[in-house]
DRENTORKOL-3810 file (N, C-alpha, C; in nm, 4 decimals):
REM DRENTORKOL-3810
@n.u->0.0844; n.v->-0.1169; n.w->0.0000; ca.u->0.0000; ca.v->0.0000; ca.w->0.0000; c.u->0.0891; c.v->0.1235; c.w->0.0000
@n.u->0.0662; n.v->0.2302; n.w->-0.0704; ca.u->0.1455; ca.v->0.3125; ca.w->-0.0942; c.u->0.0668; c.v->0.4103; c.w->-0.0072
@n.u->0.1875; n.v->0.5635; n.w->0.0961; ca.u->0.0614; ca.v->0.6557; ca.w->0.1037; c.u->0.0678; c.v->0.7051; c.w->-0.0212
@n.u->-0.0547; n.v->0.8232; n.w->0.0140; ca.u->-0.1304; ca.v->0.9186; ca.w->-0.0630; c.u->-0.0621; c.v->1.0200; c.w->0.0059
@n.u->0.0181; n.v->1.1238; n.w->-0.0492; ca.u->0.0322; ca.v->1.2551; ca.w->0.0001; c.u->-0.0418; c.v->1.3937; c.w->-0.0187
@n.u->-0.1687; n.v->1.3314; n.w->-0.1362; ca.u->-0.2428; ca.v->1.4527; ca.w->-0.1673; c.u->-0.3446; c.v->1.4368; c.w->-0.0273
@n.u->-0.3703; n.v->1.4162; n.w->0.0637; ca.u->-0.4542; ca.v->1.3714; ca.w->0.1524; c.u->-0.3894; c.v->1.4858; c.w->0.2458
@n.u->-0.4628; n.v->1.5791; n.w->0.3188; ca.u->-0.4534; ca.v->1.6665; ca.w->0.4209; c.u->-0.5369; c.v->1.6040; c.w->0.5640
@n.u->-0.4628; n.v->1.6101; n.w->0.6894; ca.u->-0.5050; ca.v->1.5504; ca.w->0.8237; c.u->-0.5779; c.v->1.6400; c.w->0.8755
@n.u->-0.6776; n.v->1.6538; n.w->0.8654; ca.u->-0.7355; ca.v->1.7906; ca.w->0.9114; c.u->-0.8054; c.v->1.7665; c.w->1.0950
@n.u->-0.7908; n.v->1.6246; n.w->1.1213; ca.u->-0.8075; ca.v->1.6485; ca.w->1.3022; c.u->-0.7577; c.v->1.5527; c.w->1.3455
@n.u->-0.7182; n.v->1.4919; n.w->1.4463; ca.u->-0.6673; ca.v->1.3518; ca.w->1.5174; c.u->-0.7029; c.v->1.4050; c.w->1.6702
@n.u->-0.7217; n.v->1.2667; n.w->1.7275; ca.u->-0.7351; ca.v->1.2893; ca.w->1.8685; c.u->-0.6622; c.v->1.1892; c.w->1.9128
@n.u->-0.5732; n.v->1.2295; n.w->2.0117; ca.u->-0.4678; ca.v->1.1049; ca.w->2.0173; c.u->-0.4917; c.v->1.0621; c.w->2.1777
@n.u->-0.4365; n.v->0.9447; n.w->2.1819; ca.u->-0.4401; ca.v->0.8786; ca.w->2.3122; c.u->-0.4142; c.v->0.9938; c.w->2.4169
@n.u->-0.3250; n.v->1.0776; n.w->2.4115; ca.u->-0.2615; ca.v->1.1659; ca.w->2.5408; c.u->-0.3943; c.v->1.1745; c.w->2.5321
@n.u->-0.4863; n.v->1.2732; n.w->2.4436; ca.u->-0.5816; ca.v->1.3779; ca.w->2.4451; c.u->-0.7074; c.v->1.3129; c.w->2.5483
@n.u->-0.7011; n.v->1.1838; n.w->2.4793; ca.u->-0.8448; ca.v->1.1450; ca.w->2.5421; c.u->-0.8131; c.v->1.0966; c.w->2.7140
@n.u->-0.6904; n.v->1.0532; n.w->2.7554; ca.u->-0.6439; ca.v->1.0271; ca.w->2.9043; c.u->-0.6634; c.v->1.1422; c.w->2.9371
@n.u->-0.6195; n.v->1.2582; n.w->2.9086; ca.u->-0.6345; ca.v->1.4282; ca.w->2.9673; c.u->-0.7744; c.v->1.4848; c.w->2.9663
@n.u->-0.8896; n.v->1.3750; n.w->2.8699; ca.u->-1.0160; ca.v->1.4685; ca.w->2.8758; c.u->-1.1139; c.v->1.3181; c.w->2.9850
@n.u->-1.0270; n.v->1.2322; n.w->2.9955; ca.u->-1.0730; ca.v->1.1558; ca.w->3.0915; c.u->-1.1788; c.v->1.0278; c.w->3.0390
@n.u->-1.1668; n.v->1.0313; n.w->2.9039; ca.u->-1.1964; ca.v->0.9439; ca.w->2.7808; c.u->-1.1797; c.v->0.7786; c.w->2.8511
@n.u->-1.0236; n.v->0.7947; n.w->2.8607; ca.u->-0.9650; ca.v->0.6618; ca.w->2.8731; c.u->-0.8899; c.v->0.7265; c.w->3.0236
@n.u->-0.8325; n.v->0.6131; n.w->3.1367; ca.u->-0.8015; ca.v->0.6450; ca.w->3.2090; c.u->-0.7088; c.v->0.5318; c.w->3.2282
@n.u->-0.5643; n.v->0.5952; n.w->3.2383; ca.u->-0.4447; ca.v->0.5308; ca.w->3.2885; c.u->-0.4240; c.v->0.4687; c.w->3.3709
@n.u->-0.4220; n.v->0.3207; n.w->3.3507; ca.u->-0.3909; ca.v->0.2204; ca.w->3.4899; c.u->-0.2584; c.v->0.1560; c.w->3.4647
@n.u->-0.1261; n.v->0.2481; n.w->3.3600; ca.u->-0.0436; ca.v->0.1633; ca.w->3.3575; c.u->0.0201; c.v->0.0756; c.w->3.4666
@n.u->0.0505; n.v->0.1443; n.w->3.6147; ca.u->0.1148; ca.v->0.1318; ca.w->3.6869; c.u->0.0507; c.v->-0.0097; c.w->3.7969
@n.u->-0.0776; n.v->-0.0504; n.w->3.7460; ca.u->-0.1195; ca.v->-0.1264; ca.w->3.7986; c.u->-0.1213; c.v->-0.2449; c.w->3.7348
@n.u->-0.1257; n.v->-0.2007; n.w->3.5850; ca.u->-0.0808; ca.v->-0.3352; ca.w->3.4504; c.u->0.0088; c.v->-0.4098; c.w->3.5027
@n.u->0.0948; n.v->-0.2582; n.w->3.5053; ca.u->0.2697; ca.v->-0.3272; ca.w->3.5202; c.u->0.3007; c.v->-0.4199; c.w->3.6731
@n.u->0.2140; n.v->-0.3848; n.w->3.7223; ca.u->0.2695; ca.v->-0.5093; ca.w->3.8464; c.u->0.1770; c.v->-0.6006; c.w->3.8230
@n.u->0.0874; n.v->-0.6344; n.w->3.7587; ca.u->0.0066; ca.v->-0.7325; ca.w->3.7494; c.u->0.1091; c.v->-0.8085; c.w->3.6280
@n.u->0.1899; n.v->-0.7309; n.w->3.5437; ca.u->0.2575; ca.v->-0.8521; ca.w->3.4459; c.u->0.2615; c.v->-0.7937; c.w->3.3052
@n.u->0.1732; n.v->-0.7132; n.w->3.2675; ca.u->0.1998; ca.v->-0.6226; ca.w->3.1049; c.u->0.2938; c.v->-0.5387; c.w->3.1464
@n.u->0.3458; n.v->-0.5204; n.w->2.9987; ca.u->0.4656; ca.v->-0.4853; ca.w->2.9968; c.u->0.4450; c.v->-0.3563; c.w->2.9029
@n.u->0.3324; n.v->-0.3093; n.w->2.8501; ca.u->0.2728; ca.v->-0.2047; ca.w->2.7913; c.u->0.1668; c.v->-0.0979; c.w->2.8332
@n.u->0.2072; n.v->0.0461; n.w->2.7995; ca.u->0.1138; ca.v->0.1498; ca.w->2.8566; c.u->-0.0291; c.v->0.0742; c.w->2.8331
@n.u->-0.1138; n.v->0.0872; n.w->2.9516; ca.u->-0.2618; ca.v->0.0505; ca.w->2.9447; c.u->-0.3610; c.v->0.1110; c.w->3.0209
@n.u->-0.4875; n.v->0.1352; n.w->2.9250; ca.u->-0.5961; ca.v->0.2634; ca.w->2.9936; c.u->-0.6946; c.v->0.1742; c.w->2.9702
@n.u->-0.7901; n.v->0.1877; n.w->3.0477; ca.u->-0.9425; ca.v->0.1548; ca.w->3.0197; c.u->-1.0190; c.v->0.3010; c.w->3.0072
@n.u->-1.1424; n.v->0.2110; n.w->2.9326; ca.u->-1.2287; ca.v->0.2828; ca.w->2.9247; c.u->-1.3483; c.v->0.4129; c.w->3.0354
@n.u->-1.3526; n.v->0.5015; n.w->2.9993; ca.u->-1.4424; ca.v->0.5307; ca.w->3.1178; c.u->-1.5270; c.v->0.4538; c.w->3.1749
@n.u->-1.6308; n.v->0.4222; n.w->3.0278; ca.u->-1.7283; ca.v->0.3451; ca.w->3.0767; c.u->-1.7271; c.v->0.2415; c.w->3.1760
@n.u->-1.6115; n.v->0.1612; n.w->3.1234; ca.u->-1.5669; ca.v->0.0210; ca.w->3.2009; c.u->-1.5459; c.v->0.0312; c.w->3.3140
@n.u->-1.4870; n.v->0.2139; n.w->3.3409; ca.u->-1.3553; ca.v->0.2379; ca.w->3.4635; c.u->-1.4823; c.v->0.2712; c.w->3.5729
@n.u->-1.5819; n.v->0.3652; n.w->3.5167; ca.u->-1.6757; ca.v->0.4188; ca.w->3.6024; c.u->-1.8037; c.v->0.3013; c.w->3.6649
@n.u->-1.8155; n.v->0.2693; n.w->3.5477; ca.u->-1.9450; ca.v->0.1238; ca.w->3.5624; c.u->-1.9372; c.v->0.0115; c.w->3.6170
@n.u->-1.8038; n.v->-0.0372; n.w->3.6099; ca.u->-1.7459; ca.v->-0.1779; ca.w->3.6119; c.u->-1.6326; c.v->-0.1606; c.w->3.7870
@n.u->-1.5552; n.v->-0.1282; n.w->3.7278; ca.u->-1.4216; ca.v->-0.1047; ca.w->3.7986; c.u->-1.4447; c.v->-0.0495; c.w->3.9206
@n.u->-1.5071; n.v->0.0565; n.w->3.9668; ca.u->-1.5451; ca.v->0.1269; ca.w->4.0694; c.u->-1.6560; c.v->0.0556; c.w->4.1436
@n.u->-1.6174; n.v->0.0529; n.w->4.2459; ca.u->-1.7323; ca.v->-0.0343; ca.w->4.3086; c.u->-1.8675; c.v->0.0375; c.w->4.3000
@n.u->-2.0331; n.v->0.0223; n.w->4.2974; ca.u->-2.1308; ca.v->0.0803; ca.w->4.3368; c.u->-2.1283; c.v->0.0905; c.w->4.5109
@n.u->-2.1948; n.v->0.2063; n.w->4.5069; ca.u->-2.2061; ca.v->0.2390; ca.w->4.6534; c.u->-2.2743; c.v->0.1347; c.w->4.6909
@n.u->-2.2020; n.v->0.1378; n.w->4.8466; ca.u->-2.2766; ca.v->0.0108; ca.w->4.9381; c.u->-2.2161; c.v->-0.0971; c.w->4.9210
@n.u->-2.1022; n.v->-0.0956; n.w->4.8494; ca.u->-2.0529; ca.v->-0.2320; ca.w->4.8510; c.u->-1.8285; c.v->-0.2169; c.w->4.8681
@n.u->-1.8367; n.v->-0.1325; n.w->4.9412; ca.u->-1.7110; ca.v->-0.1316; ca.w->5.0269; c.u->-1.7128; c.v->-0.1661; c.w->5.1422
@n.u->-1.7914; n.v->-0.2324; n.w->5.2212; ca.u->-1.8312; ca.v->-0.2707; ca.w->5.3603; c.u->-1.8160; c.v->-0.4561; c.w->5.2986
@n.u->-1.8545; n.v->-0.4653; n.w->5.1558; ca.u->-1.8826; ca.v->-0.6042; ca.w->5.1337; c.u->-1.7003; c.v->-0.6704; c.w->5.0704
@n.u->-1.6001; n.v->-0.5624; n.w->5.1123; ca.u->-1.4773; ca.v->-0.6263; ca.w->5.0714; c.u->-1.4445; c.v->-0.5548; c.w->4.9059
@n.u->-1.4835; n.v->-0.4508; n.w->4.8433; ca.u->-1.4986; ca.v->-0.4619; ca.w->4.7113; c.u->-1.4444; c.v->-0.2946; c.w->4.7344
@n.u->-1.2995; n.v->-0.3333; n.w->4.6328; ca.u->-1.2442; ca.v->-0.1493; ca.w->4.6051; c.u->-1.1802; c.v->-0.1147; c.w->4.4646
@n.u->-1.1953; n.v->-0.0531; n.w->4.4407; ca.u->-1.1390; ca.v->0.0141; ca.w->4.2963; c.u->-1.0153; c.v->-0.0253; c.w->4.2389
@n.u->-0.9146; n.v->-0.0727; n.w->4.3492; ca.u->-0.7774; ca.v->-0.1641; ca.w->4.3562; c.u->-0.7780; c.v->-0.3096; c.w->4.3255
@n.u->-0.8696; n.v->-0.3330; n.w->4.4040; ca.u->-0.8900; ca.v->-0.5215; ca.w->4.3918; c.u->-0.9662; c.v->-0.5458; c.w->4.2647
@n.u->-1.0805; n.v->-0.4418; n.w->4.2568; ca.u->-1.1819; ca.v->-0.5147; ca.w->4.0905; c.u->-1.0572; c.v->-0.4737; c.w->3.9757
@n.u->-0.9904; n.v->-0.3935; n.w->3.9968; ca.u->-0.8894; ca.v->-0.3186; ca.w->3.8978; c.u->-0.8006; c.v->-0.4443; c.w->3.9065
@n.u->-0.7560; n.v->-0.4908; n.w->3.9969; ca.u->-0.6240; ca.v->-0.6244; ca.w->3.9904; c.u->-0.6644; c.v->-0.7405; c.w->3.8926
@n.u->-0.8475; n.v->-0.7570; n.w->3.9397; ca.u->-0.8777; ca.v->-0.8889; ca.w->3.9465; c.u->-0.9100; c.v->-0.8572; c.w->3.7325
@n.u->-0.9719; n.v->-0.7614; n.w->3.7380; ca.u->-0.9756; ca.v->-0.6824; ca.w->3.5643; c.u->-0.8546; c.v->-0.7390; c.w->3.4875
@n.u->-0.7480; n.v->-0.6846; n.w->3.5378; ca.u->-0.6363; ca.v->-0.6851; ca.w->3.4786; c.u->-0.5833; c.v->-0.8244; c.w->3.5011
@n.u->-0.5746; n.v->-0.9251; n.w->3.5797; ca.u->-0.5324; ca.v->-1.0221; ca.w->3.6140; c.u->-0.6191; c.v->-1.1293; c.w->3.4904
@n.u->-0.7297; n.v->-1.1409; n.w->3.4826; ca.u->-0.8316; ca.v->-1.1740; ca.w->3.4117; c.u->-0.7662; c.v->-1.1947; c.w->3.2827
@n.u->-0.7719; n.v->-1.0678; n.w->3.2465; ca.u->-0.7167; ca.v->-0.9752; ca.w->3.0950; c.u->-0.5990; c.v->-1.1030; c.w->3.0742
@n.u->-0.5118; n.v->-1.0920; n.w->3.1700; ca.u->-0.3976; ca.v->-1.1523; ca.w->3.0861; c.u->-0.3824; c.v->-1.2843; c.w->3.1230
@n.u->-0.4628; n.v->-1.3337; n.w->3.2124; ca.u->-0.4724; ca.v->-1.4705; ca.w->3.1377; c.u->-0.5473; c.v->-1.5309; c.w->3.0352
@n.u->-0.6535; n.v->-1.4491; n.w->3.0153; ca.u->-0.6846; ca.v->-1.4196; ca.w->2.9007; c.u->-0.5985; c.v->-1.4095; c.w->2.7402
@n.u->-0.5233; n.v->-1.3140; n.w->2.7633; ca.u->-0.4219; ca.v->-1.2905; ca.w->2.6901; c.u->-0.3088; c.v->-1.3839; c.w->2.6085
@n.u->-0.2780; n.v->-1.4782; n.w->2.7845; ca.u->-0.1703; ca.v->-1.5533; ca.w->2.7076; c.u->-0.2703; c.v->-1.6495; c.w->2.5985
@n.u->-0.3605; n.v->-1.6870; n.w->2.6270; ca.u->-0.4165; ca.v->-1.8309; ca.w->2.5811; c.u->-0.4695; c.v->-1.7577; c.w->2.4689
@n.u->-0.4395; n.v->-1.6559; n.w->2.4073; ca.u->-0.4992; ca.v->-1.6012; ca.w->2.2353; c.u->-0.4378; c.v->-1.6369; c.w->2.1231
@n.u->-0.4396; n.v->-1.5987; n.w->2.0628; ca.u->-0.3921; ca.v->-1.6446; ca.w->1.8885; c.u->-0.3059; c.v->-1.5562; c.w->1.9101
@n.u->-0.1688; n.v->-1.6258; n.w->1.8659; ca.u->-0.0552; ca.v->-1.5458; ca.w->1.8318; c.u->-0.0748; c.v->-1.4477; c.w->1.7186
@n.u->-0.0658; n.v->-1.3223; n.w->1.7229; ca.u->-0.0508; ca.v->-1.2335; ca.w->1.6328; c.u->-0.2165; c.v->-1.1555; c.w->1.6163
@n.u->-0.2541; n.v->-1.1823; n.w->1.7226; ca.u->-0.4490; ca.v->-1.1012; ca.w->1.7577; c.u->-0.4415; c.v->-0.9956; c.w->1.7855
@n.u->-0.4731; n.v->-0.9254; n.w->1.7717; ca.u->-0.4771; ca.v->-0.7631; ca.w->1.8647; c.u->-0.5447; c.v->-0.7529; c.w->1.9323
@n.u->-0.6761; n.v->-0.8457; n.w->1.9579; ca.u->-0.7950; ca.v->-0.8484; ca.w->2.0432; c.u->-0.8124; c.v->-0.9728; c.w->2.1211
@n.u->-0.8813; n.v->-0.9739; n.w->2.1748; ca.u->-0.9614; ca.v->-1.0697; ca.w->2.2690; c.u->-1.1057; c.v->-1.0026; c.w->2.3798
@n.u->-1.1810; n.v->-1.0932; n.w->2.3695; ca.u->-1.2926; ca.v->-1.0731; ca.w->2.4549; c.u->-1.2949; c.v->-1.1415; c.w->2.5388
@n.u->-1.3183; n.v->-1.0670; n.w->2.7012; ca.u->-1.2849; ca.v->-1.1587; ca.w->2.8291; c.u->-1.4817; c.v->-1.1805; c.w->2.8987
@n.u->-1.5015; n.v->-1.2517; n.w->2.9433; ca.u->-1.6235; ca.v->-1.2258; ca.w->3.0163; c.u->-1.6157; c.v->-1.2181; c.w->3.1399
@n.u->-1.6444; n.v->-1.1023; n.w->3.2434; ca.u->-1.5770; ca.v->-1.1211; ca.w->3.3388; c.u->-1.7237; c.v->-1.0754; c.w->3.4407
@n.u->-1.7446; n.v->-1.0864; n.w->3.5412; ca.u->-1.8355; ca.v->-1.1173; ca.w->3.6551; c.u->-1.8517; c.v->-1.0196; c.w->3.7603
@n.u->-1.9016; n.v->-0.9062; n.w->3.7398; ca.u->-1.8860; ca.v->-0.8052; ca.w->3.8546; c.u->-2.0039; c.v->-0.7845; c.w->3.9482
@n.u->-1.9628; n.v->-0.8204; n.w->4.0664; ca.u->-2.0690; ca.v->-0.7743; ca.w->4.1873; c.u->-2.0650; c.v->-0.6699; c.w->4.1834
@n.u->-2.2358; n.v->-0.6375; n.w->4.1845; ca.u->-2.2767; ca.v->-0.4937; ca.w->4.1339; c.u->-2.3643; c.v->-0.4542; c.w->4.2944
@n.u->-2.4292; n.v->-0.5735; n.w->4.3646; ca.u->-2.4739; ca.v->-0.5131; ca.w->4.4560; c.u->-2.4682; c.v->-0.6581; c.w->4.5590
@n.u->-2.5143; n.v->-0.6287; n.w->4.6724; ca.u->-2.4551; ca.v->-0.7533; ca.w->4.7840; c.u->-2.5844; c.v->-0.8897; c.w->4.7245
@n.u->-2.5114; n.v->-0.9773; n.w->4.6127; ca.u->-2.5848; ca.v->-1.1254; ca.w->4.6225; c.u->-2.5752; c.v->-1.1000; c.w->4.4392
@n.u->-2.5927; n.v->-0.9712; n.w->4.3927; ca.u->-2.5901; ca.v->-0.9836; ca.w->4.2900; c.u->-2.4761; c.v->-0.9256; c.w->4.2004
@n.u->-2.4315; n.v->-1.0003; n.w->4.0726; ca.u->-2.2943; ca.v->-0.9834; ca.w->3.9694; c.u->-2.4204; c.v->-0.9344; c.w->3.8216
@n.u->-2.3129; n.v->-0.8655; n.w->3.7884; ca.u->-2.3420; ca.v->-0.8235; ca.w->3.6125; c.u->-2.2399; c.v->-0.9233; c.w->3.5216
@n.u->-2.2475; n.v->-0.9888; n.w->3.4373; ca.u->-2.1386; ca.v->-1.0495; ca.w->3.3197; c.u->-2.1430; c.v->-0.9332; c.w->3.2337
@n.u->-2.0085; n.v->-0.8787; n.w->3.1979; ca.u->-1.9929; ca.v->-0.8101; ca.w->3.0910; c.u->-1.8802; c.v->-0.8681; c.w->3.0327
@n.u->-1.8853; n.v->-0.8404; n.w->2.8449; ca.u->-1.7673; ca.v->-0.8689; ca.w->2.7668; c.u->-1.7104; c.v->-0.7419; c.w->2.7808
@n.u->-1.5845; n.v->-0.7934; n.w->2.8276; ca.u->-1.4501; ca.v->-0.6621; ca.w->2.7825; c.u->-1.3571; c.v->-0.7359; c.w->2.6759
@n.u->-1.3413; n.v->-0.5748; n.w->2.6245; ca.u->-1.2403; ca.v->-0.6237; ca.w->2.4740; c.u->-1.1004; c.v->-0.5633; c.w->2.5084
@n.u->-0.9824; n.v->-0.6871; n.w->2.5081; ca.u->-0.8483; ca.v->-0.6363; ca.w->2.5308; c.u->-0.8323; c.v->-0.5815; c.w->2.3810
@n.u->-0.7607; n.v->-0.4983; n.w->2.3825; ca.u->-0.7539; ca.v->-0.4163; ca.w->2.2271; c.u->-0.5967; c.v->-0.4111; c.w->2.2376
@n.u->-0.4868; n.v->-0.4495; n.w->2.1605; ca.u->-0.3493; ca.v->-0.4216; ca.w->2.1569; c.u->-0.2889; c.v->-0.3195; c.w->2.0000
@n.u->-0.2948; n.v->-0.2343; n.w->1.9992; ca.u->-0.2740; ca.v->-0.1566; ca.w->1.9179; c.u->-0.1265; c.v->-0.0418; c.w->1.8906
@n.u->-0.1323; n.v->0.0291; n.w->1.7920; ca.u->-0.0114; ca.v->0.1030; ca.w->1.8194; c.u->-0.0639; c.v->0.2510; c.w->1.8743
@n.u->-0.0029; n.v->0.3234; n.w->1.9706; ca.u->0.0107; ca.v->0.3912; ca.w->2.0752; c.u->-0.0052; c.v->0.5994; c.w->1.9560
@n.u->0.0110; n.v->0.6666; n.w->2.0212; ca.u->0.0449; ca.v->0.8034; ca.w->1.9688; c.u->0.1838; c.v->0.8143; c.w->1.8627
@n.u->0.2444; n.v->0.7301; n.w->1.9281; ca.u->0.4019; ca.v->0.7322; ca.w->1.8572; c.u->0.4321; c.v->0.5916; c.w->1.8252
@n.u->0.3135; n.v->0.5106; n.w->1.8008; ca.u->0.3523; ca.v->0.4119; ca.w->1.6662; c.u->0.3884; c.v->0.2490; c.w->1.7890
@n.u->0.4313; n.v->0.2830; n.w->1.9308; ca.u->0.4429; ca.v->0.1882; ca.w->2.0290; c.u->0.3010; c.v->0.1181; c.w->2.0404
@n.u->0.3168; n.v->-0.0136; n.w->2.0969; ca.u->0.2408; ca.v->-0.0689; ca.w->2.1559; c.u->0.1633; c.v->-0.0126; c.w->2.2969
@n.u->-0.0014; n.v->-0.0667; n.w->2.2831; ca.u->-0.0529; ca.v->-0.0009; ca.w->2.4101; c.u->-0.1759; c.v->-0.0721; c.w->2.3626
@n.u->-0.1937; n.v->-0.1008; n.w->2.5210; ca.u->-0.3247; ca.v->-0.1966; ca.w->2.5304; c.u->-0.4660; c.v->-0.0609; c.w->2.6035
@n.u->-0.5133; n.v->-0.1421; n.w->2.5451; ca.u->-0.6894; ca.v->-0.0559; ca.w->2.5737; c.u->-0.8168; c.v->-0.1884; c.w->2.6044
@n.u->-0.8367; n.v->-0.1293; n.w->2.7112; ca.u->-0.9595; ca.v->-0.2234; ca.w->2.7383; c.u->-1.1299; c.v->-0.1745; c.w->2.7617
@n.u->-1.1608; n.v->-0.2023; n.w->2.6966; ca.u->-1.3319; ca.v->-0.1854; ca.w->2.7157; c.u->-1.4149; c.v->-0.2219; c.w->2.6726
@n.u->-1.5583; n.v->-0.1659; n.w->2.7130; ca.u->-1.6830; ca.v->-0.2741; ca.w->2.6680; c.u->-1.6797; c.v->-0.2325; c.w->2.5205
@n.u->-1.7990; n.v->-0.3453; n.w->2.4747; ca.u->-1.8283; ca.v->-0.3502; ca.w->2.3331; c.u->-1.9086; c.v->-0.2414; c.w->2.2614
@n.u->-1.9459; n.v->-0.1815; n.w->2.3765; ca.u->-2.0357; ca.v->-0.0216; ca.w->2.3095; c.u->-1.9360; c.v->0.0863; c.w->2.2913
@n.u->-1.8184; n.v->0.0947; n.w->2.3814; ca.u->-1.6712; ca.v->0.1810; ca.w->2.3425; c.u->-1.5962; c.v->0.1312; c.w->2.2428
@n.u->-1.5774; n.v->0.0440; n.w->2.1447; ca.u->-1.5003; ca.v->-0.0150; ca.w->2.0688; c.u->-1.5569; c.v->0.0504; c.w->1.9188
END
């Protein structure tokens, strides 16, 4: 495929932009001790809906750290067991939403190239994709 240089870029919104407008939200530092080895953000949706506990259920053992570990922990075992050379995978993962009751949602690991052409993983539901 050849480029086209008659083609003018007239907008981009790049990864920084959307972490800074709160789009996607940076959990590298929690990836990275869980075992990825690449910048990784989730989704709001995922981060706000999923990830964050609902009120009333921090008394029941449940914090923004642990669903975030258990997310990410998920993810990559998930991960290893994919098709070599995928950029994706869909995890189904089980979130207590209130005391007795869980939601199943699909999250999509997304592995893509980054602002500057690097690798960087993105995770979220199937309505953000």
């Amino acid at each position: 495929m050849t480029a086209d240089n008659d083609w003018n870029l007239i907008y981009s919104y790049t990864r920084a932009q959307a972490i800074a407008d709160g789009v996607l939200i940076d959990v590298t530092d929690a990836a990275r001790a869980v075992g990825f080895k690449v910048h990784t953000a989730v989704s709001e949706h995922l981060y706000h809906g999923y990830v964050e506990p609902p009120d009333g259920l921090t008394g029941e053992g449940q914090s923004t750290s642990g669903r975030l570990h258990d997310l990410l922990f998920l993810v990559l075992c998930s991960a290893k067991k994919s098709h070599p050379g995928a950029d994706r995978a869909t995890v189904r993962i089980a979130f207590l939403m209130e005391p007795g009751r869980t939601e199943t949602v699909d999250v999509i690991a997304h592995i893509g190239p980054g602002d500057q052409g690097e690798p960087v993983l993105t995770l979220m539901l199937p309505e953000d994709d």
